[in-house]
DSSP file (Angstrom, degrees, kcal/mol; ACC not computed):
  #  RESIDUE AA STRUCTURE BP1 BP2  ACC     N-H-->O    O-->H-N    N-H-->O    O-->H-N    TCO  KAPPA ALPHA  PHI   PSI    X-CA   Y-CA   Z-CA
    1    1 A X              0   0    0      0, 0.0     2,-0.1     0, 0.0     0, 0.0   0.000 360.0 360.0 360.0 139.0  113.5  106.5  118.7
    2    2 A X     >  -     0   0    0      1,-0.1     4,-2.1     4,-0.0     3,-0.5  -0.430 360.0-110.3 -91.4 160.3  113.6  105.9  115.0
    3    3 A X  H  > S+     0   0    0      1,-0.2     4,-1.2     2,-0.2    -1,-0.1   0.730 121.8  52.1 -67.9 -14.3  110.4  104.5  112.8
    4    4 A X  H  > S+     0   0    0      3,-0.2     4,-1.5     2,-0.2    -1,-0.2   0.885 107.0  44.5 -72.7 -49.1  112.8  101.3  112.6
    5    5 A X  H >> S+     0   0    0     -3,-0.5     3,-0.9     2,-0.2     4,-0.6   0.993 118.8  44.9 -73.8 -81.2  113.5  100.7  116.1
    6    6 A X  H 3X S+     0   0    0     -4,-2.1     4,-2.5     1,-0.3    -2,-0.2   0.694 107.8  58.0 -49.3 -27.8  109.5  101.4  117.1
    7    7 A X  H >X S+     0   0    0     -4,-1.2     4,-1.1     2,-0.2     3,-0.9   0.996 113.8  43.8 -66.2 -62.8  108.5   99.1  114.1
    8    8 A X  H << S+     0   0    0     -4,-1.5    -2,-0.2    -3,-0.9    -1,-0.1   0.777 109.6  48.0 -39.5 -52.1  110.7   96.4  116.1
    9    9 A X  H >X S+     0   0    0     -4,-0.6     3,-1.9     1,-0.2     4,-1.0   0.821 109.6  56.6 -62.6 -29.2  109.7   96.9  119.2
   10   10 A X  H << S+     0   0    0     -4,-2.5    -2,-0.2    -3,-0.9    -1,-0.2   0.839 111.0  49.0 -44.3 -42.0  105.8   96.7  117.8
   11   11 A X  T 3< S+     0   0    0     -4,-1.1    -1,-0.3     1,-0.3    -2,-0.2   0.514 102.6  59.5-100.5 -13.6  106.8   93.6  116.5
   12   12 A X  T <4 S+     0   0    0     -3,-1.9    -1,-0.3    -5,-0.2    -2,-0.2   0.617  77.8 136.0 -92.3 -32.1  108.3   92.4  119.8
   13   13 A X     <  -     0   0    0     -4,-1.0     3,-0.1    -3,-0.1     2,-0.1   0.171  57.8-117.4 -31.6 149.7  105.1   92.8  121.8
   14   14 A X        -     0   0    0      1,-0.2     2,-0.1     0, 0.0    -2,-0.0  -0.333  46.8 -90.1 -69.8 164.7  103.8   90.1  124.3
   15   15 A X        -     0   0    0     -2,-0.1     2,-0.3     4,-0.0    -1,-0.2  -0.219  42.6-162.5 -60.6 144.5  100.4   88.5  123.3
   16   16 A X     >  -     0   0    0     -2,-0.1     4,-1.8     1,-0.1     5,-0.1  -0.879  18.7-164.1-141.2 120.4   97.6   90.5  124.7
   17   17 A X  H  > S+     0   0    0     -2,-0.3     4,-1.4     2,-0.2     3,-0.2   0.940  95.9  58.6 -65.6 -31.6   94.0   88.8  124.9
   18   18 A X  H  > S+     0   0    0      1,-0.3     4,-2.4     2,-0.2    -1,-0.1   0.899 107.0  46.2 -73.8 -69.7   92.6   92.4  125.4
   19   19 A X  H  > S+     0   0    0      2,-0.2     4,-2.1     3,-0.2    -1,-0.3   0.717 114.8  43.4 -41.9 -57.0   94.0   93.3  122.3
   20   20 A X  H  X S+     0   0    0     -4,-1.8     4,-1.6     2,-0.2    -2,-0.2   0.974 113.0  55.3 -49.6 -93.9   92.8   90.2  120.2
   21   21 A X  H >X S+     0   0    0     -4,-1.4     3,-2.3     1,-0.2     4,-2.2   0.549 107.7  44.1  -0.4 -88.3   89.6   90.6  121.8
   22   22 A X  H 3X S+     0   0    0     -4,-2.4     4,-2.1     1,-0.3     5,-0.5   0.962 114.6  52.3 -43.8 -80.7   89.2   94.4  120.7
   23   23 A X  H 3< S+     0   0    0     -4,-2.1     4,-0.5     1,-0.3    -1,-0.3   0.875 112.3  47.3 -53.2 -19.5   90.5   93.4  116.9
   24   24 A X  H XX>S+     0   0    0     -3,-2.3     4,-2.2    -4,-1.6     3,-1.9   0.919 111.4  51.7 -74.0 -57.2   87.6   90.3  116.7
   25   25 A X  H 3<5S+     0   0    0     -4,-2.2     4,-0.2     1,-0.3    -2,-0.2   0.739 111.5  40.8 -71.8  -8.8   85.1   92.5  117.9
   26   26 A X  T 3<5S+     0   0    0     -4,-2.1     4,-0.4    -5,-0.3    -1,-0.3   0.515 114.8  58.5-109.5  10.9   85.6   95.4  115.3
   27   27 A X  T <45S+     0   0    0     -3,-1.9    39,-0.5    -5,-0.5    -2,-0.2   0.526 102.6  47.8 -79.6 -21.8   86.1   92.7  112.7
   28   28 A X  T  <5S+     0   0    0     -4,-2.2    -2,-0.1     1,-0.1    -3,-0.1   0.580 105.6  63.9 -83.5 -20.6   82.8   91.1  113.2
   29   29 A X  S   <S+     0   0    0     -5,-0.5     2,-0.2    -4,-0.2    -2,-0.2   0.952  75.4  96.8 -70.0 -32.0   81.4   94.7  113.0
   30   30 A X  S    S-     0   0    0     -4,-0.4     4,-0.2    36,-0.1    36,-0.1  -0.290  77.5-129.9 -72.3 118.4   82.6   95.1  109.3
   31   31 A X    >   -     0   0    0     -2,-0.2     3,-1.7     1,-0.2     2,-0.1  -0.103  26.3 -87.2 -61.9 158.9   79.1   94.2  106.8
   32   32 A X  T 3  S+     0   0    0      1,-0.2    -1,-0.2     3,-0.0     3,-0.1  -0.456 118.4  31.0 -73.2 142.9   78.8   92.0  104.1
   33   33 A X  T 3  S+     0   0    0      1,-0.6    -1,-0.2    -3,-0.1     2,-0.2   0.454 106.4  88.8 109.9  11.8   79.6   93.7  101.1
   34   34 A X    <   -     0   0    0     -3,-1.7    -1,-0.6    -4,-0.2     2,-0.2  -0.696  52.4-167.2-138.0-176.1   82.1   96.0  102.8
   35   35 A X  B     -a  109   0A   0     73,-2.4    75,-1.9    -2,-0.2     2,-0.3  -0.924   4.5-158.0-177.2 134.8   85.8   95.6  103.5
   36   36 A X  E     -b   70   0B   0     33,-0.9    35,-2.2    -2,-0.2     2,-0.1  -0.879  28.5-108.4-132.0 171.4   88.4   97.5  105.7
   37   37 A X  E  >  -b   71   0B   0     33,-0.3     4,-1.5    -2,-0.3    35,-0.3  -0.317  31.3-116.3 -95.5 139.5   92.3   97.7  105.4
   38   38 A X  T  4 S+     0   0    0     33,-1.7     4,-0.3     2,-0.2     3,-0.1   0.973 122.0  55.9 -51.3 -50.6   94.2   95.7  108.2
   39   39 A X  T  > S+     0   0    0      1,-0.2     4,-3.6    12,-0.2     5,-0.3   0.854 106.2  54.0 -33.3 -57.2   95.7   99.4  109.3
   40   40 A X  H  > S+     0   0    0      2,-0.2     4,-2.0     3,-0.2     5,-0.3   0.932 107.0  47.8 -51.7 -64.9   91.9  100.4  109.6
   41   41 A X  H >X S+     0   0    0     -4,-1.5     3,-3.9     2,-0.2     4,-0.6   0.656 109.1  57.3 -61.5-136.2   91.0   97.5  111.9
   42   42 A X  H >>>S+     0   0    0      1,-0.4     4,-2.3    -4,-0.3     5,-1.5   0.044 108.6  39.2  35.9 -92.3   94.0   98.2  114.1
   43   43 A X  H 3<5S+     0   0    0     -4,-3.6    -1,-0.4     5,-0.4    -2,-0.2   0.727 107.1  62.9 -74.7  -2.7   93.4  101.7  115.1
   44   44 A X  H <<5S+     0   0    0     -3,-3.9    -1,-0.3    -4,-2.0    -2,-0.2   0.704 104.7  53.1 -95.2  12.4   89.6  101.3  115.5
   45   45 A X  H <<5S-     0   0    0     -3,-1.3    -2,-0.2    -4,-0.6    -1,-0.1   0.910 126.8-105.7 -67.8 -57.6   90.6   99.0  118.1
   46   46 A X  T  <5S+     0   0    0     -4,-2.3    -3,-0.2    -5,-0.1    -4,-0.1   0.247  99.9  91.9 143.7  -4.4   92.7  101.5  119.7
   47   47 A X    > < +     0   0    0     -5,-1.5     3,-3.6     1,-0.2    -4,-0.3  -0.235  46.8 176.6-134.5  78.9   95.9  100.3  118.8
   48   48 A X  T 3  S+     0   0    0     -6,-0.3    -5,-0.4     1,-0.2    -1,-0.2   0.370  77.7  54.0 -40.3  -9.7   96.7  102.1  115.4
   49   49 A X  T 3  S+     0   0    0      1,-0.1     2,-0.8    -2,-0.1    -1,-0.2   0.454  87.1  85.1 -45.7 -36.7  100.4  100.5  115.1
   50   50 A X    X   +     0   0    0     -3,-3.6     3,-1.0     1,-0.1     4,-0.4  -0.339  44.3 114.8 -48.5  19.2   99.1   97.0  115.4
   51   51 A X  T 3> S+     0   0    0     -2,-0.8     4,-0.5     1,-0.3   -12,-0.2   0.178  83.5  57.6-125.5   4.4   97.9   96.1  111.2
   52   52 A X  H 3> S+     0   0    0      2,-0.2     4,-2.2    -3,-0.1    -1,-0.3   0.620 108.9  40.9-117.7 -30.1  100.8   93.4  111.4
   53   53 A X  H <> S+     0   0    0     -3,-1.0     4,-2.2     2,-0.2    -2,-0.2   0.723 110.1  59.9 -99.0  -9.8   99.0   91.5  114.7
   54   54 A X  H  > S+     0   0    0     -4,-0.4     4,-2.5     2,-0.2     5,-0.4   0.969 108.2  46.3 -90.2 -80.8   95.4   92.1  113.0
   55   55 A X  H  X S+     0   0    0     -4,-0.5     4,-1.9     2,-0.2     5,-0.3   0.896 113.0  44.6  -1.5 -83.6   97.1   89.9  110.3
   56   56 A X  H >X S+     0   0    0     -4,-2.2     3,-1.8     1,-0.2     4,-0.8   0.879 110.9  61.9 -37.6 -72.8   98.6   87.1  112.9
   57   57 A X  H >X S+     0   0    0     -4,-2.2     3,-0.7     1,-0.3     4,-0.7   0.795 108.0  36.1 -31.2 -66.2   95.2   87.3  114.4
   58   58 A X  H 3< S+     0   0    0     -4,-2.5    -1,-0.3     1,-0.2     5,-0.2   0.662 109.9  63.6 -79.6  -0.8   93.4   86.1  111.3
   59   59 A X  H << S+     0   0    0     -4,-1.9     3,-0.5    -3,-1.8    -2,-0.2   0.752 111.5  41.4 -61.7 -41.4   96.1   83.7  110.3
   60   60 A X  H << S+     0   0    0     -4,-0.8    -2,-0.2    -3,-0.7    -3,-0.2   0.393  90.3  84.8-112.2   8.9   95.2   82.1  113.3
   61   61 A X  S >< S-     0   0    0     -4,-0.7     3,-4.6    -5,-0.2     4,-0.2   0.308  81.7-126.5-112.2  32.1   91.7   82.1  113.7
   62   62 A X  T 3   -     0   0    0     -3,-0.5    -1,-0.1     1,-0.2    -2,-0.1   0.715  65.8 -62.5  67.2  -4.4   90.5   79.2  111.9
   63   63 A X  T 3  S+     0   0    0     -5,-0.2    -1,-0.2     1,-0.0    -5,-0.0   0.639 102.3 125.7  90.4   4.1   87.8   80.9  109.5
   64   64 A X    <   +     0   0    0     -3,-4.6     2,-0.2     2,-0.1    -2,-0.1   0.677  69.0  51.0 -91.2  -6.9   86.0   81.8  112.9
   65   65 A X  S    S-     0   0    0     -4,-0.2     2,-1.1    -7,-0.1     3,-0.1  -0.833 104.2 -97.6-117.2 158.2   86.0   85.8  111.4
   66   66 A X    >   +     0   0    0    -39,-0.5     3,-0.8    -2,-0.2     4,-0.2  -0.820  59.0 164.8 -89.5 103.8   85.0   87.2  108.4
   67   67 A X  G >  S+     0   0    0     -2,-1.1     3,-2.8     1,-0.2     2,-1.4   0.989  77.0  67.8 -57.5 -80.2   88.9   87.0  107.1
   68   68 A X  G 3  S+     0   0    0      1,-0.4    -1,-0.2    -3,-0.1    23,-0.2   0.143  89.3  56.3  29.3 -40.1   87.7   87.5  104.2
   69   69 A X  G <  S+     0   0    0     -2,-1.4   -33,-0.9    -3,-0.8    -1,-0.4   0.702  90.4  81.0 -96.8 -40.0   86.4   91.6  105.1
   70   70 A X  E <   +b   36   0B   0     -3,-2.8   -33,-0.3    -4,-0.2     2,-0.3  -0.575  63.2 173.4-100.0 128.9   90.4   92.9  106.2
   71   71 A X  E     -b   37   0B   0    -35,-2.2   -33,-1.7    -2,-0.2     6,-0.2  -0.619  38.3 -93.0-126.6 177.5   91.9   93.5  102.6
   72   72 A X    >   -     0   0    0      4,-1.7     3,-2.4   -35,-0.3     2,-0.2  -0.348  62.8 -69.2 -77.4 152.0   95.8   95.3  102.5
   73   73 A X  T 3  S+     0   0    0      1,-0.3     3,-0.2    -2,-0.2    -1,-0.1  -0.503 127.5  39.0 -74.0 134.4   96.0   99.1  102.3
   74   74 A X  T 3  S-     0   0    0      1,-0.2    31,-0.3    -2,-0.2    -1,-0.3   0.242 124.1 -88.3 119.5 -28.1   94.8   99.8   98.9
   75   75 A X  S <  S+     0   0    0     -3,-2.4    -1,-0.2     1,-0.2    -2,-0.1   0.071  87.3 138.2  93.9 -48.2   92.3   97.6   98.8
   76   76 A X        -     0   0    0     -3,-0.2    -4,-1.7     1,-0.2     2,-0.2  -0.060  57.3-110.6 -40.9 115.3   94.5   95.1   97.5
   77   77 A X        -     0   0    0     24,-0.6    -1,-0.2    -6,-0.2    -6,-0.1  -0.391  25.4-171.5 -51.1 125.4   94.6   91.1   98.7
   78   78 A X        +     0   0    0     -2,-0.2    -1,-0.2     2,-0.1    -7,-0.1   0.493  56.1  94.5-114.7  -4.8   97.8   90.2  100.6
   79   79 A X  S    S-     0   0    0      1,-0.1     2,-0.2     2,-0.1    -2,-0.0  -0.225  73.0-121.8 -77.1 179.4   97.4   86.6  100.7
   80   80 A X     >  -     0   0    0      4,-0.1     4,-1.6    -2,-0.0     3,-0.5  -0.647  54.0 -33.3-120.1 174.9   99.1   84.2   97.9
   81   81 A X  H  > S+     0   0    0     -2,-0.2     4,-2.4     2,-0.2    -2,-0.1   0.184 128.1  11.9  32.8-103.6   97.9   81.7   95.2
   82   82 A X  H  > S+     0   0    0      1,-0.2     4,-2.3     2,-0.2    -1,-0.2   0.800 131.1  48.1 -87.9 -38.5   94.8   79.6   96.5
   83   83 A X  H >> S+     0   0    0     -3,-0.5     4,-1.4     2,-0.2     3,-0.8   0.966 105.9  56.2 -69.8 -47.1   93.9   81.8   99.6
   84   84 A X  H 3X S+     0   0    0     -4,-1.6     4,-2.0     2,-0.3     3,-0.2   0.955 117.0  43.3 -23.8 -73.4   94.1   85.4   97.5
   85   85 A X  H 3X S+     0   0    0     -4,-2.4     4,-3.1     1,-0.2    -1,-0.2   0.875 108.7  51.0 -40.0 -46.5   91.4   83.5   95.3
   86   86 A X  H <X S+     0   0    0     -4,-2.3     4,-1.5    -3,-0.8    -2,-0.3   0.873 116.0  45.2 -58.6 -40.6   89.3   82.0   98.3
   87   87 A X  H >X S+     0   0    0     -4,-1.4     4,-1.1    -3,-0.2     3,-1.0   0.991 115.0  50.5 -71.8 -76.6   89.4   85.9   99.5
   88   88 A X  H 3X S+     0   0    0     -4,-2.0     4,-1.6     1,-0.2    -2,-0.2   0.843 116.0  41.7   0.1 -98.3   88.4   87.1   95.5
   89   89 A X  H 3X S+     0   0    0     -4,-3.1     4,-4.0     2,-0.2    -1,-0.2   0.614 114.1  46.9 -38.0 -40.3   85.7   84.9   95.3
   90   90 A X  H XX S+     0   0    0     -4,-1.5     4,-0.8    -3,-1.0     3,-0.8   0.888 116.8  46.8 -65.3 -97.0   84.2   85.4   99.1
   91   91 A X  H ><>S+     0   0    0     -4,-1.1     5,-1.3     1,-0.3     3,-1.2   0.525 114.5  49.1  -3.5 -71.6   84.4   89.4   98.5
   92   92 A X  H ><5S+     0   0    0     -4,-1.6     3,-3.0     1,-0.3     4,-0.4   0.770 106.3  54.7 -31.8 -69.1   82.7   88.6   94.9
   93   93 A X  H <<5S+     0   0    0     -4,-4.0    -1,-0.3    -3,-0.8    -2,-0.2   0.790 109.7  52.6 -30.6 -53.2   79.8   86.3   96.7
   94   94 A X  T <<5S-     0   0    0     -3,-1.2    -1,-0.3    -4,-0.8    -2,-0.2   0.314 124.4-102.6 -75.9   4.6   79.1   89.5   98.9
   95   95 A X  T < 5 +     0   0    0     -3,-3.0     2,-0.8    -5,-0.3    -3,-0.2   0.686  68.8 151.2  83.4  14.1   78.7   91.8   96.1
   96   96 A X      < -     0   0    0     -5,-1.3    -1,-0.2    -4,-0.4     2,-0.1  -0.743  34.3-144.8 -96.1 136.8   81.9   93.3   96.3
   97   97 A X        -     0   0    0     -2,-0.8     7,-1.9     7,-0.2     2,-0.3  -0.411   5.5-151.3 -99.1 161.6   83.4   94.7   93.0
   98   98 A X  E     -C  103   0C   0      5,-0.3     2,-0.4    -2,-0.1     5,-0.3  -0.930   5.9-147.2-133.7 141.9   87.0   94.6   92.4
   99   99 A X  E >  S-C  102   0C   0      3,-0.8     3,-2.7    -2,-0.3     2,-0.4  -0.983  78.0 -54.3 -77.3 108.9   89.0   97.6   89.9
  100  100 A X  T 3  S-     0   0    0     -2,-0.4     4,-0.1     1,-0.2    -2,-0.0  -0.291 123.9  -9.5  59.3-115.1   91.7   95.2   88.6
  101  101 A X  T 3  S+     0   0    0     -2,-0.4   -24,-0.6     2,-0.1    -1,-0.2   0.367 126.6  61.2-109.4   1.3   93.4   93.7   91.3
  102  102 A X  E <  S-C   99   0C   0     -3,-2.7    -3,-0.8   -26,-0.2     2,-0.6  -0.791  80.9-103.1-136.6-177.3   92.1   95.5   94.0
  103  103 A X  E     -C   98   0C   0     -5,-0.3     2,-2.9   -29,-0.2    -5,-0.3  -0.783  37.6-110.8-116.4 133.4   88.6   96.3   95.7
  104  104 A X    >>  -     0   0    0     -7,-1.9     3,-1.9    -2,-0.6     4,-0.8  -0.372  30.8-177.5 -63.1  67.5   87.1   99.2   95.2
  105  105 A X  H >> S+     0   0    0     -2,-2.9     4,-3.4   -31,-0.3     3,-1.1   0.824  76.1  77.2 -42.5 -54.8   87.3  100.9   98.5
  106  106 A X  H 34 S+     0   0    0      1,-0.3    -1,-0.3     2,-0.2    -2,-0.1   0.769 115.5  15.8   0.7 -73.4   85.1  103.8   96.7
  107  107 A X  H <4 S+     0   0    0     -3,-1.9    -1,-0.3     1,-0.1    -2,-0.2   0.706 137.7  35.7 -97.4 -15.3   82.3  102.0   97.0
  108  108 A X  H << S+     0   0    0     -3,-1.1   -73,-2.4    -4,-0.8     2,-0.4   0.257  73.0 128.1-137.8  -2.6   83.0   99.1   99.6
  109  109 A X  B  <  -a   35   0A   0     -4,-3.4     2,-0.8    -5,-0.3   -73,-0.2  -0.411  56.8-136.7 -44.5 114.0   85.2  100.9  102.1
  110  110 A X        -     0   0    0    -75,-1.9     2,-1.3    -2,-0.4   -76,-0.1  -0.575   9.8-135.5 -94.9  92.3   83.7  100.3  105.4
  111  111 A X        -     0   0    0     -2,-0.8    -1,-0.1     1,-0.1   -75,-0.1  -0.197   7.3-151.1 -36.9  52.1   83.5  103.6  108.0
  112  112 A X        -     0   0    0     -2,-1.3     2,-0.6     1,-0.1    -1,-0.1   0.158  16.1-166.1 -14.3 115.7   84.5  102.5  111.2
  113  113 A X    >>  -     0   0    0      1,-0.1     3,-1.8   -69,-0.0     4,-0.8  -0.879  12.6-147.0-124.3 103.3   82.3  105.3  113.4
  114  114 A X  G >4 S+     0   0    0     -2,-0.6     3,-2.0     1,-0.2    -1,-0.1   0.827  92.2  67.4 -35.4 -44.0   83.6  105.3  117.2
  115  115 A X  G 34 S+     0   0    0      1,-0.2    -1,-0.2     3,-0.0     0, 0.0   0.882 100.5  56.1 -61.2 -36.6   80.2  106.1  118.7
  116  116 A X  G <4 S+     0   0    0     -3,-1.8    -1,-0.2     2,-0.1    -2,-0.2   0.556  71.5 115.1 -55.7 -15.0   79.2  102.7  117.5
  117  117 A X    <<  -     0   0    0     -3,-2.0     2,-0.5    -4,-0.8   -91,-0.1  -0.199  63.2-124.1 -63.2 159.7   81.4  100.2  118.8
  118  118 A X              0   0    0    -93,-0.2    -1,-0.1     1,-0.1    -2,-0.1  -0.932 360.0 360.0-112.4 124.5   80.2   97.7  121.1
  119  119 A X              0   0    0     -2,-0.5    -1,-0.1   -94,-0.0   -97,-0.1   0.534 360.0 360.0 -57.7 360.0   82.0   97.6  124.5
C-alpha cells in the first residue's frame, strides 16, 4: 500500500467516540502557556495517523477545548483571517511568544509524557 492510498483510507475512517474521547482528554492535558502540534495530539492518543481528525474534532467542538493549545507542525497557526487572530491573541493572553508567524515551540512546546495520561 502506497503513502497515498493509506492517507485515503485514514481519511475514510468511520467516526469513533473512543477515538474522540482519547484526543479531548490529551487536549485538556496540554497547560496554559504551552502548545502541541495536531500530529503531537494524535499519536499521544494512540493513533499517530490521525492529525487531520484532531483537526475535525476541534472544528467541531464548540470552544468546549482549549482549541486554542493544537497549533500546525511548526508551530505555525492553520486557521484563516479572524480565527488565526482569535488563536494569536488567546496563545498571547497565556504568555505564549510567537518568532514571526509561528510559536515558539523552543520554549512552549508541550511534552506529552505517557506515564501521565489519565485513563
Amino acid at each position: 500500500m502506497t503513502a497515498r492510498e493509506a492517507a485515503r483510507q485514514l481519511r475514510k475512517a468511520p467516526k469513533s467516540a473512543q477515538r474522540d474521547a482519547a484526543f479531548r482528554r490529551i487536549i485538556r492535558q496540554i497547560p496554559r502557556g504551552k502548545v502541541a502540534t495536531y500530529g503531537q495530539v494524535a499519536a499521544a492518543a494512540g493513533y499517530p495517523l490521525y492529525h487531520r481528525h484532531v483537526a475535525q474534532l476541534l472544528r467541531k467542538s464548540s470552544g468546549t477545548l482549549p482549541w486554542q493549545r493544537v497549533v500546525g507542525a511548526g508551530g505555525f497557526i492553520k486557521l484563516k483571517y479572524e480565527a488565526a487572530l482569535e488563536q494569536r491573541t488567546r496563545l498571547e493572553m497565556e504568555g505564549v511568544r510567537f518568532r514571526g508567524k509561528h510559536v515558539d515551540m523552543a520554549e512552549h512546546q508541550h511534552r506529552f509524557r505517557p506515564w501521565e495520561f489519565k485513563e
